[in-house]
N, C-alpha and C positions, 0 to 999 in steps of 0.2 A: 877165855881160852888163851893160852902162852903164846910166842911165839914158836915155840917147839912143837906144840899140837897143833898148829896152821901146818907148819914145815910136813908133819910124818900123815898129815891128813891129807896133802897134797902128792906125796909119795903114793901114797896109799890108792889114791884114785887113779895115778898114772899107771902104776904097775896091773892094777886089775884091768886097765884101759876101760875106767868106766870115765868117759867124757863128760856126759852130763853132770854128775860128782865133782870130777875134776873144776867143771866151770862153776862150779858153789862153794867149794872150795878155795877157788883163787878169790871168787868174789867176797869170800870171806874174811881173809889173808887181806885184802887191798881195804878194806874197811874198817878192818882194826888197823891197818898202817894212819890209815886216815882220822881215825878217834881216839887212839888211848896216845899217852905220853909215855915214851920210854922213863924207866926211871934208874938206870945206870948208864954207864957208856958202853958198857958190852950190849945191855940191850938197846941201846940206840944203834950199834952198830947192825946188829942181829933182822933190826926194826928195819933198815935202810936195806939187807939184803935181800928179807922177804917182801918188800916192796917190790923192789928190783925184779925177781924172778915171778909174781905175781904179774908185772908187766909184759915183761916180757911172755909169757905163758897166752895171755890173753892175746897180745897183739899178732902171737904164730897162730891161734886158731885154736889152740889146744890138744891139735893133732901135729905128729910129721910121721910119716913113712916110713924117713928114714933119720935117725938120730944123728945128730954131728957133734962135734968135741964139743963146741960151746952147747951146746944143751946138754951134751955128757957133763958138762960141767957144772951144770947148774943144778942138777940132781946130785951129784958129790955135796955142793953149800948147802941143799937142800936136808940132806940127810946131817951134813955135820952140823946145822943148826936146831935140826930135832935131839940129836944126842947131846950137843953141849950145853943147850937151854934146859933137858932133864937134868943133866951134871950140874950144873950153878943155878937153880932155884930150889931153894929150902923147902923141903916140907913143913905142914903144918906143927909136924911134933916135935920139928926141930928147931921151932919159931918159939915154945915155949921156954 
């Protein structure tokens, strides 16, 4: 799985507010930060911010109440790194 399908799988469970998802999903995200090797610098950076918010995520509880700018913010990384990891990784037909 990309880091772009961690990213919009994570979204995904937040907005439905399904939590227990959500917590499979992070643990997800932080496991592939932990096993696969980035293999450019954009995905190492990519690599480094779905860590980031993986943690952070886990360590809030995976709930708030009430959202605040930094976690408004973190779903903005979240979402741009679903769409720009779609935008810059090839298809297979375009590997041919």
């Amino acid at each position: 799985m990309s880091i772009g399908q961690h990213a919009e799988n994570i979204l995904s469970a937040w907005h439905t507010a399904d939590y227990g998802r959500l917590e499979v999903e992070v643990g997800r995200a932080l496991l592939r930060c932990q096993t696969v090797i980035p293999r450019s610098e954009l995905e190492y950076e990519q690599h480094e911010v779905l860590h980031s918010i993986a943690q952070r995520l886990r360590e809030m509880g995976y709930r708030s109440s009430r959202p605040d700018m930094a976690l408004s913010a973190v779903f903005l990384l979240l979402q741009h790194i679903g769409t720009n990891s779609a935008a810059t990784t090839p298809s297979p037909q375009n590997l041919s």
